[in-house]
C-alpha positions in Angstrom: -27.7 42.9 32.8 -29.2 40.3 30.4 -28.0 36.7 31.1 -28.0 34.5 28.5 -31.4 32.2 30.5 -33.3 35.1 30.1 -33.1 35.3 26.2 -36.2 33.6 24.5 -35.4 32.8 21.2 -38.9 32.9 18.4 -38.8 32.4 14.6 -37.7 35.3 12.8 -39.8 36.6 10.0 -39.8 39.4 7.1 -41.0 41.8 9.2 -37.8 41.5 11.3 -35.4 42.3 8.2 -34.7 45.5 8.9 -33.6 44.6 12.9 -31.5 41.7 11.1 -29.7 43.8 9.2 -29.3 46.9 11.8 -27.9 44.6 14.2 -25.4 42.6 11.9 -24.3 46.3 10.8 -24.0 47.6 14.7 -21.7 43.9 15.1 -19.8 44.4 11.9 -18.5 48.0 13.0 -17.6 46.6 16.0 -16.1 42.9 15.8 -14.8 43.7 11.8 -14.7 47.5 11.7 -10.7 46.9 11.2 -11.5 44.6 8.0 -14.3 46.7 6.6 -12.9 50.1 7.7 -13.7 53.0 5.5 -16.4 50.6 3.0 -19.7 51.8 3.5 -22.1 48.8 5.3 -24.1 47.2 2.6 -27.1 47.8 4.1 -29.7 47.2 1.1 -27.7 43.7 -0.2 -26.9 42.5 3.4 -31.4 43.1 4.0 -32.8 41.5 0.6 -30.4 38.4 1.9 -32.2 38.4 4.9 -35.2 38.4 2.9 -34.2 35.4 1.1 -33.4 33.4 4.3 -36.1 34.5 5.7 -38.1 33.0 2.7 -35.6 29.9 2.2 -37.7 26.9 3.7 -35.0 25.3 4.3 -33.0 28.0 6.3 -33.8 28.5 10.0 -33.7 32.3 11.2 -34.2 32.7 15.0 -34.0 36.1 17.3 -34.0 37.6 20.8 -34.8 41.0 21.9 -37.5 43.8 21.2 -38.4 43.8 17.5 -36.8 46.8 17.2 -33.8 46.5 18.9 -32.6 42.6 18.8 -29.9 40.9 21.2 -29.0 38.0 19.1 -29.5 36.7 15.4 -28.7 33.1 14.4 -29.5 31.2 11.1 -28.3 27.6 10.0 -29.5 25.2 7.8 -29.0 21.3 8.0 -25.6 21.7 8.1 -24.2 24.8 8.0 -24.5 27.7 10.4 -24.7 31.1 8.2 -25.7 33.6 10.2 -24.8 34.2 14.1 -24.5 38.0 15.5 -24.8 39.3 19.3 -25.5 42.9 19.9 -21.7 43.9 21.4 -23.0 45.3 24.9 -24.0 41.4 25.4 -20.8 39.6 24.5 -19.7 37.7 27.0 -22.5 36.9 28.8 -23.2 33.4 27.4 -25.9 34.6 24.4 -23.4 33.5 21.6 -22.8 30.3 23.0 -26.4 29.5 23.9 -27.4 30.1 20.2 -24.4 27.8 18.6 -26.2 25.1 20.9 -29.8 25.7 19.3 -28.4 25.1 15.9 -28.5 21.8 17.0 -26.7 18.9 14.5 -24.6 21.4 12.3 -20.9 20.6 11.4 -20.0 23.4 9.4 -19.3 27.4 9.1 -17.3 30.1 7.3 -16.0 32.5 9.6 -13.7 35.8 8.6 -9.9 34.9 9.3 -9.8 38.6 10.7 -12.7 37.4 13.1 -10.7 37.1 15.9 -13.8 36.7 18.6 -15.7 34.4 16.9 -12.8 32.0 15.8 -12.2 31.8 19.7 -15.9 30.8 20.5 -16.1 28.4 17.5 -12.8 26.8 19.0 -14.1 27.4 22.9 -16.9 24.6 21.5 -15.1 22.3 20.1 -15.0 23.3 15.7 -12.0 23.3 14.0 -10.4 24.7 10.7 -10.9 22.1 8.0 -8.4 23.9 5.8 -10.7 25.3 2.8 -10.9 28.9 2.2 -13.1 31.4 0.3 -13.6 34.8 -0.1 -16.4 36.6 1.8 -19.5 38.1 -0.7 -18.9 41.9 0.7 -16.0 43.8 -0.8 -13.1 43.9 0.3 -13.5 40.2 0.1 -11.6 39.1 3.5 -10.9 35.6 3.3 -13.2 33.3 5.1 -12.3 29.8 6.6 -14.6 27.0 7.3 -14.9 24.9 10.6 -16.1 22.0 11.0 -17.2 19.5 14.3 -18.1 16.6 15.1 
């Protein structure tokens, strides 16, 4: 079984969008398939947004895995991390937490309420619900709350 010391992290690029976006759809179904149940994944939106972090300079986009197949997504900015997605036969063993720590000096996020996994990692290491909320960009719109830390 992969551990998460033998994931090697590299810079993502374009030509990784598609495996971006087939592995936030194969997390989504499972982690949110009770929040998104029965709306088809957005798969050509959720890609060209890859393709614009991908191109943001000020946006870092990392990955682990085979580019076909990744283990592990994360993006973040100065502040804020955007993006973070483990291929579900790998929870648990360390990955997630390993990429929160590479995003190294950011203090907040916007999670999905409904996201009950990830809210207990974020808390696990130390964030914290700041109190604002938004809705999320895909439809149905679930409610997203931000953490912060530090």
């Amino acid at each position: 079984m992969t551990t998460a010391t033998d994931v090697v992290f590299r810079p993502a690029t374009a030509a990784d969008a598609d495996a971006l976006t087939e592995l936030e759809r194969d997390t989504n179904l499972i982690a949110l398939g009770h929040v998104f149940a029965g709306i088809p994944f957005p798969y050509d939106e959720v890609r060209d947004r890859w393709l614009r972090l991908l191109a943001d300079p000020d946006v870092r986009v990392e990955v682990a895995g085979l580019p076909a197949r990744l283990d592990v997504y994360l993006a973040w900015d100065a502040e804020r991390l955007r993006h973070l997605g483990v291929r579900p036969e790998l929870w648990g063993c360390g990955l997630a937490r390993r990429a929160v720590e590479r995003a190294d000096g950011v203090c907040r996020l916007w999670v999905l309420r409904d996201n009950q996994r990830a809210r207990g990692l974020y808390e696990h290491l130390g964030w914290a619900p700041t109190g604002l909320e938004q809705e999320a960009e895909w439809p149905p719109y679930p409610v997203e709350l931000e953490y912060g830390r530090g």
